[in-house]
C-alpha positions in Angstrom: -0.9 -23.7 6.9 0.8 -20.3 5.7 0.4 -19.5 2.3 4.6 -19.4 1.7 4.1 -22.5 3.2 2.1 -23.8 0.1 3.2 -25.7 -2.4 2.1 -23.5 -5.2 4.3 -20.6 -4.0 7.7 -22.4 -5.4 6.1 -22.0 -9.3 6.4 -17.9 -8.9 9.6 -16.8 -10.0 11.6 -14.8 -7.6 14.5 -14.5 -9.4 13.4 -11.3 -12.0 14.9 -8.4 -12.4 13.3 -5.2 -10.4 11.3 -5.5 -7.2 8.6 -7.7 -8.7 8.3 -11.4 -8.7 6.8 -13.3 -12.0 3.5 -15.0 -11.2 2.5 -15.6 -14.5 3.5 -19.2 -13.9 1.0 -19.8 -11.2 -2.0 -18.4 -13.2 -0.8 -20.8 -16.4 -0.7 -23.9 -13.7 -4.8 -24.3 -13.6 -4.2 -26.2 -10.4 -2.3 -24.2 -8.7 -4.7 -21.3 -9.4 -7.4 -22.9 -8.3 -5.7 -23.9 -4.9 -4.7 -20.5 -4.5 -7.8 -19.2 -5.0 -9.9 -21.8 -2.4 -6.7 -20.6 0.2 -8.1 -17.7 -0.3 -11.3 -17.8 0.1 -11.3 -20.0 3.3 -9.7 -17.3 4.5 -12.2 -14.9 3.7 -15.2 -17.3 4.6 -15.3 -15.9 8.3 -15.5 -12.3 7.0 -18.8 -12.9 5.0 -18.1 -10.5 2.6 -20.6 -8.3 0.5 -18.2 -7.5 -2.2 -14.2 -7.9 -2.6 -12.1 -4.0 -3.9 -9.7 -5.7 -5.9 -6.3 -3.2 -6.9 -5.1 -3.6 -10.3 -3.1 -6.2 -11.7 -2.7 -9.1 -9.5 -5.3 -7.7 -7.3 -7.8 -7.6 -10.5 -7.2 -11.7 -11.1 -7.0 -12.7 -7.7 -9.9 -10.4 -6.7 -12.4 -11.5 -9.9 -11.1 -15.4 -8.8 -12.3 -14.6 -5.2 -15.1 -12.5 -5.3 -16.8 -15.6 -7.7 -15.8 -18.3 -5.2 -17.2 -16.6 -2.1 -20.2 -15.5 -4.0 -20.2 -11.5 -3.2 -19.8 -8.6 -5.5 -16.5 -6.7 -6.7 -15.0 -3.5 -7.0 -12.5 -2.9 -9.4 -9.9 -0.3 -7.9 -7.4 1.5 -10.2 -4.5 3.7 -10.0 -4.9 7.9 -10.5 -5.2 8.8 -14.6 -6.2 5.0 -15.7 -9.4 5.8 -15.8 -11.1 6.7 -19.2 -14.1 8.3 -18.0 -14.7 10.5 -14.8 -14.8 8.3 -11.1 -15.0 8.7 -7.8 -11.7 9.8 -6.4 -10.4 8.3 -2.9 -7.0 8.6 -1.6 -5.3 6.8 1.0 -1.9 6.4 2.9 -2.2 3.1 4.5 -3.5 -0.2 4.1 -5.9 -1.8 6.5 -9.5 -4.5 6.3 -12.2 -1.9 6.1 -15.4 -3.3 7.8 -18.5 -1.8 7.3 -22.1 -2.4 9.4 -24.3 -3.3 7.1 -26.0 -0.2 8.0 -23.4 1.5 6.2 -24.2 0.5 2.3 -24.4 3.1 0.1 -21.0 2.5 -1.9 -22.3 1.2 -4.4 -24.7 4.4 -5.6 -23.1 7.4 -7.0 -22.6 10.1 -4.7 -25.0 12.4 -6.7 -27.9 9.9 -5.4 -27.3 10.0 -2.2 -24.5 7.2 -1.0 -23.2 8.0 2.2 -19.5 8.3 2.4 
């Protein structure tokens, strides 16, 4: 099944003003949460993922929601200046899955101690 297939897709309001879409409903529906989550996560099952970078807002409740269900760690990701304290800095232009050998870990450490980029 597609997920605009699902039948928890009709409780998000599309009908808001501005190029975002309410989906405050579907988190207040605790069933429909939960169904959205386990779609997710039998997605992600095949992927056997070490940890989930989740991108604020609905990428932060989506992310924490998955992350817990598949068991695997999580990166919080947030957008230039919303940082209180000094981070890491990446930047990007396009969106794509990332996979990395396990070989590769290193992430997770500070740059200062060695983590490979």
């Amino acid at each position: 099944m597609r997920v605009r297939d699902a039948w928890y897709v009709g409780l998000i309001d599309r009908q808001t003003p501005g190029p975002r879409d309410d989906t405050i409903p579907l988190f207040a529906h605790g069933e429909a949460f939960a169904a959205a989550v386990s779609d997710l996560a039998t997605r992600c099952e095949p992927l056997r993922l070490e940890v989930v970078a989740a991108i604020d807002g609905l990428g932060f409740a989506f992310g924490a929601a998955n992350a817990c269900r598949v068991g695997c760690g999580l990166i919080l990701l947030r957008k230039a200046g919303k940082l209180p304290v000094p981070a890491l800095r990446e930047s990007f232009t396009t969106t794509r899955l990332i996979r990395r050998p396990r070989a590769a870990r290193g992430w997770g450490r500070s740059r200062r101690a060695g983590a490979r980029r």
